[in-house]
Each structure stands twice: as structure tokens, then as C-alpha cells.
MARBA-534240 format. One line per field, with one value per residue (C-alpha): residue in one letter; x, z, y; chain. Coordinates in Angstrom, 1 decimal. Layout:
N
aa	(A,...);
east	(X,...);
up	(Z,...);
north	(Y,...);
ch	(A,...);
This chain:
430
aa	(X,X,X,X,X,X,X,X,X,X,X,X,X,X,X,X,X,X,X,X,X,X,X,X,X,X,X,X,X,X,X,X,X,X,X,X,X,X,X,X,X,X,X,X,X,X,X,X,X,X,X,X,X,X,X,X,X,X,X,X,X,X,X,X,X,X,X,X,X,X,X,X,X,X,X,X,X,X,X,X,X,X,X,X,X,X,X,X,X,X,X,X,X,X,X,X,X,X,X,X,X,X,X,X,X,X,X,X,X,X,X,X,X,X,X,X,X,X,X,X,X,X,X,X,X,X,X,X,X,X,X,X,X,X,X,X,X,X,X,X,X,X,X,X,X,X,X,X,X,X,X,X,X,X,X,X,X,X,X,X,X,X,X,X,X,X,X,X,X,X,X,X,X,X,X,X,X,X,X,X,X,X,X,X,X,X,X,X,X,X,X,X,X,X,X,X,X,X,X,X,X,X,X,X,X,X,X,X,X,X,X,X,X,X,X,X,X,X,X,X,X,X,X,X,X,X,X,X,X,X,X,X,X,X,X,X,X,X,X,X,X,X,X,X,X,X,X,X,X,X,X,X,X,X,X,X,X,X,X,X,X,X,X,X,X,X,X,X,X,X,X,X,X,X,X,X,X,X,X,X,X,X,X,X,X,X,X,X,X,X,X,X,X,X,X,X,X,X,X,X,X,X,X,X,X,X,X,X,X,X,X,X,X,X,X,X,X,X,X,X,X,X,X,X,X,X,X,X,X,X,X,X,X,X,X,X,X,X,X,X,X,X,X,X,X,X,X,X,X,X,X,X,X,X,X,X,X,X,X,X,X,X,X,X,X,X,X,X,X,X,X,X,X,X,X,X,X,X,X,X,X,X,X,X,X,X,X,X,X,X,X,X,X,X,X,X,X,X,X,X,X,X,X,X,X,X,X,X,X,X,X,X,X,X,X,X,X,X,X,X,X,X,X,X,X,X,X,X,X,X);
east	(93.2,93.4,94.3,97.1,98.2,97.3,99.6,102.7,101.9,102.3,104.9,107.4,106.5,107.0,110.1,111.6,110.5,111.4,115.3,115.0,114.6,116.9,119.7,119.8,118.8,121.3,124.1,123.1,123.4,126.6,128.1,126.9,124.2,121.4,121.8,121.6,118.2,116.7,117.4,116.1,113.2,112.6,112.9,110.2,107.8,108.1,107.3,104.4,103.3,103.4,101.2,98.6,98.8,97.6,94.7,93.8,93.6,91.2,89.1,89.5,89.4,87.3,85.4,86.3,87.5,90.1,91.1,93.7,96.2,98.6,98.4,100.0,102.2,103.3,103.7,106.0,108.3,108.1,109.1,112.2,112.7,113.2,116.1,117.7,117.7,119.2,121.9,122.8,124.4,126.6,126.6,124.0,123.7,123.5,126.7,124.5,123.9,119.7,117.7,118.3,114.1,114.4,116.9,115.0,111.8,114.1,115.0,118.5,118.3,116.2,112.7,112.1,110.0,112.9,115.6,114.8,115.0,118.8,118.5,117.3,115.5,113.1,112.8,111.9,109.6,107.6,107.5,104.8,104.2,102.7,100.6,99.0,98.1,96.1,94.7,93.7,91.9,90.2,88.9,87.9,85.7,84.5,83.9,82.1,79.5,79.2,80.3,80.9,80.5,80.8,81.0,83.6,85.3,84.9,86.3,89.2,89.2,88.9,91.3,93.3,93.1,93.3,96.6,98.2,96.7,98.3,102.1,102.0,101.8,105.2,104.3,104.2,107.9,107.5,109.2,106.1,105.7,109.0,109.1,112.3,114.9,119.3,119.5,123.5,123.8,121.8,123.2,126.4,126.6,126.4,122.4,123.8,126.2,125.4,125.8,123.6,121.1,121.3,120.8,117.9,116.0,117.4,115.8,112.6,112.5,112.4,110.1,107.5,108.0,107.8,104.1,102.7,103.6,101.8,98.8,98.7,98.9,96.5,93.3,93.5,93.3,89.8,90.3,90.5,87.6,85.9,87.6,86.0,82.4,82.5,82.7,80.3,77.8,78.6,74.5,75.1,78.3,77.1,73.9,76.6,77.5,81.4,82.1,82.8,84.0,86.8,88.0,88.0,89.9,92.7,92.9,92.8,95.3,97.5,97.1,98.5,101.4,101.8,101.1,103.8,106.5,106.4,106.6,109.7,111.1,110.6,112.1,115.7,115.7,113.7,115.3,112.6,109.2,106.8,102.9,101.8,102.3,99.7,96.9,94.1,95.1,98.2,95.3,92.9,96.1,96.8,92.6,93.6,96.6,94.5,92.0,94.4,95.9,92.9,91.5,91.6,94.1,97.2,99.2,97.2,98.0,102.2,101.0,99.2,101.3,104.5,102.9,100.5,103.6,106.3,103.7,103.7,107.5,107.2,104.3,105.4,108.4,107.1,103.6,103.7,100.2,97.9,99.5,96.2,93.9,96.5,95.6,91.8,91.2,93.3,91.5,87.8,89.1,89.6,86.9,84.5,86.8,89.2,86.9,89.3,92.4,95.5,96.3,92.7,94.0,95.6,92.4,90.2,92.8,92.1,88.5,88.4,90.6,88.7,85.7,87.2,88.4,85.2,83.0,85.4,85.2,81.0,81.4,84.3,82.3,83.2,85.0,84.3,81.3,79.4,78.7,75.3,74.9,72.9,69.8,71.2,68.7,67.8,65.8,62.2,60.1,62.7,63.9,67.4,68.4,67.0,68.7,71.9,70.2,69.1,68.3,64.5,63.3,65.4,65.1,61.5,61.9,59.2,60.7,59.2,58.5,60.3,60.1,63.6,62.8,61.2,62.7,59.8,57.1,54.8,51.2,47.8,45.1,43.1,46.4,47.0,47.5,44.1,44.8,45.3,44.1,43.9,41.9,38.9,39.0,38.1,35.4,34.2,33.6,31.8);
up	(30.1,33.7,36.4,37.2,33.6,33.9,37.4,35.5,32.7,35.0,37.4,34.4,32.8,36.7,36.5,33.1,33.7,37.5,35.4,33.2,35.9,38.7,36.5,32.7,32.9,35.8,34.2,30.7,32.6,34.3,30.6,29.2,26.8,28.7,30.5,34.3,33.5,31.5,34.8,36.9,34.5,34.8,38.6,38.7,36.4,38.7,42.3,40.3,39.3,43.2,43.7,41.2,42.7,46.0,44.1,42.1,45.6,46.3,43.5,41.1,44.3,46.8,45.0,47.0,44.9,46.6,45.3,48.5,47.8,46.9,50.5,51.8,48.4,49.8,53.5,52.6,50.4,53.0,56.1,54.2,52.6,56.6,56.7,53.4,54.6,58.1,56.1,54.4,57.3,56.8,53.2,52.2,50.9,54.2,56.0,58.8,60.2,59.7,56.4,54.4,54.5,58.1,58.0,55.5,57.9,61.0,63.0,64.1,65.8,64.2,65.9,68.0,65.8,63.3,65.5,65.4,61.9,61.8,62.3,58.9,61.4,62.8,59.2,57.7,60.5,60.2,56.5,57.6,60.8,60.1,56.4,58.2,61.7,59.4,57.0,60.5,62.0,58.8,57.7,60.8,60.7,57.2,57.7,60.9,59.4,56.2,53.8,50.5,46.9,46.0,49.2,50.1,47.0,47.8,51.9,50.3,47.6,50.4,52.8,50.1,49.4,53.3,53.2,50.3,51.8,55.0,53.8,51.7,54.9,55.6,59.8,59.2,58.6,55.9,53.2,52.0,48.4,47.5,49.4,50.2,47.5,47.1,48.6,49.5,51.3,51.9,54.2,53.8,50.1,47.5,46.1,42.9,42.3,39.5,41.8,44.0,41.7,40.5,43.9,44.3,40.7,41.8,45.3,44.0,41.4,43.6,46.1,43.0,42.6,46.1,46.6,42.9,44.2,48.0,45.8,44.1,47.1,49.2,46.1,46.5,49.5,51.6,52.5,48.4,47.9,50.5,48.6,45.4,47.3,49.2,45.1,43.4,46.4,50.2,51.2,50.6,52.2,55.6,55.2,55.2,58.5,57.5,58.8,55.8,57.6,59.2,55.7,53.7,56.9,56.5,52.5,53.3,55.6,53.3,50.2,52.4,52.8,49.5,48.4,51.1,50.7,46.8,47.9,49.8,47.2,44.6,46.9,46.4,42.7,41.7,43.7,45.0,47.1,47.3,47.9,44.2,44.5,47.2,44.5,44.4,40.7,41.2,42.5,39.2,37.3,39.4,38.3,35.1,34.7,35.9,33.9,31.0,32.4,33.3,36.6,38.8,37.4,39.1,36.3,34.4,37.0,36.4,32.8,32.6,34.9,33.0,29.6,30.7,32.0,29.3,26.8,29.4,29.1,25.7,24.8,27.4,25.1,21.7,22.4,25.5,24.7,24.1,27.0,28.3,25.5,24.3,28.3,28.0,24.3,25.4,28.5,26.4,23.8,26.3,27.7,25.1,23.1,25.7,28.9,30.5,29.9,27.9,29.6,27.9,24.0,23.9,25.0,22.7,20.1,20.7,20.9,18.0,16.1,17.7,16.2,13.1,12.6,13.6,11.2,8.8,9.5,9.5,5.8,4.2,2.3,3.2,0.6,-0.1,0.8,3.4,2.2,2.4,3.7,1.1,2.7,2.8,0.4,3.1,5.0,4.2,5.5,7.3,6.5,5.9,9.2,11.4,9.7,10.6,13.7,15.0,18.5,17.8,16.4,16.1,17.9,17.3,13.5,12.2,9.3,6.1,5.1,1.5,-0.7,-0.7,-3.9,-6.3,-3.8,-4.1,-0.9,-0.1,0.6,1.6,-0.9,-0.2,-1.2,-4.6,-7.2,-9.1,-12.1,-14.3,-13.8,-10.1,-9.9,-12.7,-10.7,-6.9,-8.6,-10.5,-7.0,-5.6);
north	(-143.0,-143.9,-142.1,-143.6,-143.6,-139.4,-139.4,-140.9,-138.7,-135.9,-136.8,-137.3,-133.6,-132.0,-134.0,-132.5,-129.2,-129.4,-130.1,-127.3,-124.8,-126.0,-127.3,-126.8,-123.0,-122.0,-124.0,-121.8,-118.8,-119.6,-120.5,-116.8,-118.7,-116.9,-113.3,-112.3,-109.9,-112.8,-115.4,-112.4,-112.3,-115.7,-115.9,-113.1,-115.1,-118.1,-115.7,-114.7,-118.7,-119.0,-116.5,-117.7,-121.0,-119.4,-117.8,-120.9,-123.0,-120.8,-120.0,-123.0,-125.7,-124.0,-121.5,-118.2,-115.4,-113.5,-110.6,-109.9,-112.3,-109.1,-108.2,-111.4,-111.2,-107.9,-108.7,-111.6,-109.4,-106.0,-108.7,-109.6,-106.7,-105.1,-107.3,-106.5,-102.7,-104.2,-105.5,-102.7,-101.0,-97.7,-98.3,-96.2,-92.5,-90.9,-93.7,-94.4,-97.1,-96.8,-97.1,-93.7,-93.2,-92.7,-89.9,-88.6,-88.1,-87.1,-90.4,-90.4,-93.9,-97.2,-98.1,-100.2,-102.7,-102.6,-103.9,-107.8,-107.8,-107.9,-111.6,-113.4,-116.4,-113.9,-112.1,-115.5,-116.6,-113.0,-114.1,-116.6,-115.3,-112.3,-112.8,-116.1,-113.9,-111.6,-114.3,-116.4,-113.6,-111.7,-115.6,-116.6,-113.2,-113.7,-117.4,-117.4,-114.5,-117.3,-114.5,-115.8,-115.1,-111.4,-110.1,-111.9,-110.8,-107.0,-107.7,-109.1,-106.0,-103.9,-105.1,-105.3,-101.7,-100.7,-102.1,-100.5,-96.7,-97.9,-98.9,-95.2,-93.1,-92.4,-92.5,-96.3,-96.1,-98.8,-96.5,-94.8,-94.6,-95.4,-98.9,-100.5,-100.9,-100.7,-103.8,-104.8,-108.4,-111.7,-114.1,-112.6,-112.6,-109.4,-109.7,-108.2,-110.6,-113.3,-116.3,-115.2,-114.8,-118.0,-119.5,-117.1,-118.9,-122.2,-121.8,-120.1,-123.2,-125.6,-123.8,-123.6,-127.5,-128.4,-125.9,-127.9,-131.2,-130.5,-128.7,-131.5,-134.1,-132.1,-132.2,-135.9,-136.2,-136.1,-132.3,-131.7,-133.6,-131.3,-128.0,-129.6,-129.8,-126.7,-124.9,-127.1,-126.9,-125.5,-126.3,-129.9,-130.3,-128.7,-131.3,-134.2,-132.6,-131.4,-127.6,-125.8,-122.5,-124.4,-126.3,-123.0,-121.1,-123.9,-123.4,-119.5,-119.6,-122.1,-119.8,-117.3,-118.5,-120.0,-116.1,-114.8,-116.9,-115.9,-112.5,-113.0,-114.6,-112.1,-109.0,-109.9,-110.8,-108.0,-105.3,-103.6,-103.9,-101.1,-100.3,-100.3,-104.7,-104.4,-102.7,-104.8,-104.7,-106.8,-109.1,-108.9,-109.5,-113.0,-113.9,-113.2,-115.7,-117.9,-117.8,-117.6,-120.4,-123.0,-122.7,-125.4,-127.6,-126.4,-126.6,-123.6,-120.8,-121.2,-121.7,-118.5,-116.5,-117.4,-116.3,-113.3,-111.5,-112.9,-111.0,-107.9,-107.7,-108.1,-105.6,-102.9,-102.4,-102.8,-101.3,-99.9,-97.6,-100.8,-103.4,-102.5,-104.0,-106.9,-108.0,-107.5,-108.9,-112.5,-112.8,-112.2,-114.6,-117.5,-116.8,-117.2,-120.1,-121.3,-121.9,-124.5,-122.0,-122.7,-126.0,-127.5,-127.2,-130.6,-132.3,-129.8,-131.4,-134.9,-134.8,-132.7,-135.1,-138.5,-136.8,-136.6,-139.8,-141.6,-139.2,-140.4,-144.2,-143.8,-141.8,-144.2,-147.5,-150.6,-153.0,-155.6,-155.3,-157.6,-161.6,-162.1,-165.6,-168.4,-170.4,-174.7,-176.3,-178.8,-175.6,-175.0,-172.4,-170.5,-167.1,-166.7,-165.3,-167.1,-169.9,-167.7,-167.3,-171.1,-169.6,-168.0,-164.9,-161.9,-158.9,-159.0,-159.6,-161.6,-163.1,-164.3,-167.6,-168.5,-171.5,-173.4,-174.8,-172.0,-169.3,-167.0,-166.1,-169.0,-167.4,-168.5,-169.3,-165.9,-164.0,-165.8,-163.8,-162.8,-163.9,-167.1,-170.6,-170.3,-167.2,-168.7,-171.9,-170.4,-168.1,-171.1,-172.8,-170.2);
ch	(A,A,A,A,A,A,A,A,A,A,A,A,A,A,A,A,A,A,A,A,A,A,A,A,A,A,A,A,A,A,A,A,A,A,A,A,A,A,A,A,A,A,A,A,A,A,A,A,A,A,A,A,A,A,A,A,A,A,A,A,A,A,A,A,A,A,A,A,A,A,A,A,A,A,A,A,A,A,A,A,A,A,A,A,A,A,A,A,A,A,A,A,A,A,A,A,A,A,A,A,A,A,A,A,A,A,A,A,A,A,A,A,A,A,A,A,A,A,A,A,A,A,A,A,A,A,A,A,A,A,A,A,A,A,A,A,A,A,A,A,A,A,A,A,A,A,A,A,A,A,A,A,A,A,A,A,A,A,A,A,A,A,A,A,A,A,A,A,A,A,A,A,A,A,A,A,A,A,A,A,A,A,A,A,A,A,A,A,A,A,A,A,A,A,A,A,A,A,A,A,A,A,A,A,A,A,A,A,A,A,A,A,A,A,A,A,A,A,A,A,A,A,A,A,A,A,A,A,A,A,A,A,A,A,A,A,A,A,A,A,A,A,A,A,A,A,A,A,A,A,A,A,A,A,A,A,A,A,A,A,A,A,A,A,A,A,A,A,A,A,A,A,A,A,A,A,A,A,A,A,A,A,A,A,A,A,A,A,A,A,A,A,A,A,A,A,A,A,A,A,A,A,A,A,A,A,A,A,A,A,A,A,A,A,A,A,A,A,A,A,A,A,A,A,A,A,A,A,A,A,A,A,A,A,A,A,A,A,A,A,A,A,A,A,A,A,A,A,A,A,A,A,A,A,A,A,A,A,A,A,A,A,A,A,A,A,A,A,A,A,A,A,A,A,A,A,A,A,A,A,A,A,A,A,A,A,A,A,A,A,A,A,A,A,A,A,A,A,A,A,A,A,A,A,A,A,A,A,A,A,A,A,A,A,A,A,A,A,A,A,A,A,A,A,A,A,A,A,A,A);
């Protein structure tokens, strides 16, 4: 199959399920076919598909294993989430016009740092503002030192894990343990209310199409080729005199983002934003779906996250006790059988069933069987395929001579049979 055959191919999948999401499923919840929790379920599944993207463009394209993407996740929802507690004014348990956490721990008028959030501009700009400041400056750090491998695996663990410690103090005035959650208005309409929510999926739907279809431009392009390199071997790519610290800065800063705005997304459909989704477990969980998934093939990580947390849902209620080992024993099983993920079974069909069919073909006898061609009776003291074969002698085949009359082997004297007439006559001569 070609590759433009394989582009078609998928560009017309991206296109059906690009309709499912933004039209058929909001028009199935708006008729009462499908539920407002299951659209909200489905709205989270697709946050977390952006977020595996991010770590996939990373670890399946350019080799680096994050495990911090959570943090950016995180930022992204906590910088919106600062406006969603903005917008909830006097409504809340205490009728002030502050966040109820901050009465809580004694402030009778909002900090400083929280006032600009009122406006949703400056919220969404500190969406991407803020995760690609830190992802700028601790790559630039990491990159310039050429850390890579497992180390730069455990940085990432550990700034990870810095950040969580850091947003449960309560003196960061970030909501401590409890996060930010009771969220009232977004843009001026009710988050709780059903059409909202709907535009939330539809807009998080096409935001997860819109990031596949840039992945997907940006690994054909020469910088993907480079990502591609940079994994298979950094050494030779800084011999062909290409700067791999400043390509894998741009793709750690663009993963970033990717991560952040996915966080965002997911604070007002979920309903709540708090430390434990910046765990460096949240992190392992993102490696996981894509694994599960198929690493580097962009399709894979949405693959894996959809179904990796369709089966938490699912197991957290029916078998809450082993969610744990349901988790470990699928990602050990692809592991071992699946190695290209979920998105590799069609093709491990195919050739399985193009092997089939041509041990088949080499076991089934031919009938009828082959012709074999007669020698002309004009032809003397040519074998039978070179008389098929007028051009020489084939493929080094030295063919034998045979009598067109008698059709038996013509011999020398010497190599007469020793017997008979012949044979008394030549030892009479002697």
C-alpha cells in the first residue's frame, strides 16, 4: 500500500470519527438517546487522549520519556480553574465576593495575583503562558546539560512531584488539598447546564482533531524526520551537524501545550481540579495508554487513553479491589503479545492471514498437472529443453543427449553395455 493510499485511508477515518464526536454524539445527547454524565464521561476521555498525544510526541517520536506531563496537565486546568472561582462571585457558602478557601485561612480581601483572573483572555493566555514558561526554562536546562534517558525521566518525575507538594500547602493559596471545585459560570453561561456541556465536548472534540491533524503534519515534515532520528540515534544526528537540544526543546515545549490546553479543557467538564492530577502517577497512567495504545503512531495514544480509562470507569464500579491488577496484567499482556499497541492488530491480521493463504497455495496440488512438452522428430541430439529453450544452455544445466529415433541415451563405445554381441566383439579385438 502506498502512502498516499495510507494518507487517504486515514484522512477519511479522522473524518468519520471527527463526525461522530462533534455532531452525531452531541445531537444524541440533546435527543435524550445518550445521558449528560456519559457526554461528560466522554469529554473527559478525550482531555485525557490530548494529554497522551503530548506524551507520545515525546516518547514515541523523539524518544524522551516524560513522566511530567501531569504538571503542565495541571497548570492548564489550575489557570482556568482561577477564573471559574473569579466567576463565582457572592454565590458561594460564605456570600463573599472571594473564593470560600480564602475565608477559610483568614483573607478578607482577594490577592493580588488573583485579581487579573476575572478576565477569561488573560486566564486563557496563562493557560499557555505559564506551562510553556516552565517547560522553556526546565528543557532548556535539561537539554543544554544533554540529559537524556533515565535521568531525564526521574527530573521530569521529580519536578513533577515538586509541584504536586507545592500546590498542597495551603500558603500557596491554590486551594490546598481540596483544589478548586463548585464552579457557577463560563463566559456568562451556567457550567452545569446541559448546553453548555455540550459545547464544552463539541469544543474539546474539535480541539483533539485539530492537535492529531498538526501531530500528524508536523512528523512529515523535516522537523519529524529529525524527532524520528533524534529516538533511533541522537550521536548521529549531531554528526550530520543538526542541534538536537534545540529540536527536542521545541517538541518539549509543544507537548506542553498540547498537555495544558487538555487540562483546561477538562476543569469545567469535570468539575473539579486538584493536586492528586499532578501525581507523577497521573503521568505513569498517560505511558500506559500509550503503550496500550501503540506508541508512535498518534492514533494509538487516543486509542489507548479512550479504552484504559473506559475499563477504569468500568472496573472501579464492578471491581473496585483489583482496578489495580486489571491495569497491570493488560499493560504486561501487550507488552509481551501486542508490542505495537492496540492500533497494530489489523496488520498482525493481515500478515497472519497473507501467510496463511500463501502456505496454503505452496500445499494445494496443482491440476491438471503441468504438460510436459514432446521433442519434434526432426531434432537429434538435443535434450528436450533446450529444444524448449533454442537460446543455449540453461541455467548451467548440461543436458543429455537422446536418440530422436529409439529415444534412449546415445553413449560412447567405452560405455556400452557389457554384455551381448558388442561386448565379445571389442574383447575379441583386443
Amino acid at each position: 500500500m502506498s502512502a498516499s493510499t495510507t494518507r487517504r485511508i486515514e484522512f477519511i477515518a479522522v473524518a468519520v470519527i471527527a463526525t461522530l464526536l462533534i455532531v452525531v454524539f452531541p445531537l444524541l445527547n440533546s435527543a435524550g438517546v445518550i445521558s449528560n454524565f456519559t457526554l461528560n464521561l466522554w469529554g473527559k476521555y478525550l482531555c485525557y487522549a490530548l494529554l497522551a498525544i503530548s506524551v507520545d510526541l515525546l516518547w514515541g517520536y523523539t524518544g524522551l520519556l516524560s513522566l511530567g506531563q501531569a504538571l503542565f496537565f495541571s497548570l492548564g486546568g489550575y489557570m482556568l480553574g482561577m477564573h471559574l472561582m473569579r466567576m463565582i462571585g457572592d454565590l458561594g457558602q460564605y456570600k463573599k465576593p472571594i473564593p470560600d478557601f480564602l475565608i477559610f485561612l483568614g483573607w478578607t480581601e482577594l490577592p493580588t495575583f488573583w485579581k487579573p483572573f476575572s478576565s477569561f483572555p488573560f486566564a486563557a493566555a496563562m493557560v499557555v503562558l505559564l506551562p510553556g514558561l516552565v517547560a522553556l526554562i526546565f528543557g532548556f536546562l535539561a537539554f543544554r546539560s544533554r540529559i537524556k534517558g533515565v535521568y531525564f525521566s526521574i527530573l521530569t518525575q521529580a519536578l513533577t512531584y515538586g509541584g504536586s507538594l507545592m500546590f498542597f500547602r495551603n500558603d500557596l493559596l491554590m486551594g490546598g488539598n481540596n483544589g478548586f471545585t463548585d464552579y457557577k459560570f463560563l463566559l456568562g453561561a451556567d457550567v452545569r447546564d446541559a448546553s453548555t456541556q455540550r459545547a464544552l465536548f463539541i469544543a474539546t472534540a474539535v480541539t483533539l482533531v485539530l492537535v492529531y491533524l498538526g501531530c500528524s503534519w508536523l512528523s512529515r515534515t523535516k522537523l519529524g524526520l529529525i524527532q524520528r532520528a533524534i529516538r533511533d540515534g541522537e550521536n548521529r544526528v549531531l554528526f550530520s551537524g543538526y542541534a538536537a537540544a534545540g529540536f527536542k526543546l521545541f517538541i518539549f515545549v509543544v507537548a506542553a501545550l498540547i498537555a495544558s490546553v487538555g487540562g483546561a479543557l477538562y476543569v469545567p467538564q469535570v468539575g473539579i481540579i486538584n493536586p492528586s492530577e499532578m501525581t507523577p502517577d497521573k503521568s505513569l497512567e498517560a505511558v500506559v495508554w500509550v503503550a496500550v495504545g501503540g506508541r508512535g503512531t498518534l492514533v494509538g495514544p487516543v486509542v489507548g487513553a479512550i479504552v484504559v480509562n473506559a475499563l477504569k470507569s468500568w472496573a472501579t464500579r464492578a471491581y473496585p479491589d483489583l482496578w489495580l491488577f486489571f491495569l497491570g496484567g493488560m499493560f504486561i499482556i501487550v507488552v509481551l503479545l501486542l508490542p505495537g499497541g492496540i492500533v497494530s492488530v489489523p496488520g498482525r491480521i493481515k500478515t497472519w492471514w497473507a501467510r496463511r493463504a500463501a502456505a496454503i497455495a505452496v500445499m494445494r496440488p496443482s491440476w491438471p498437472p503441468p504438460r510436459i512438452p514432446r521433442v519434434p522428430p526432426g531434432i537429434k541430439g538435443r535434450s528436450m529443453i533446450s529444444a524448449a529453450c533454442p537460446g543455449g544452455r540453461e541455467s548451467g544445466y548440461q543436458a543429455r543427449p537422446w536418440s530422436a529415433s529409439r529415444g534412449r541415451r546415445r553413449v560412447s563405445s567405452p560405455m556400452r553395455r557389457r554384455s551381448g554381441r558388442g561386448w565379445r566383439r571389442h574383447r575379441g579385438r583386443r
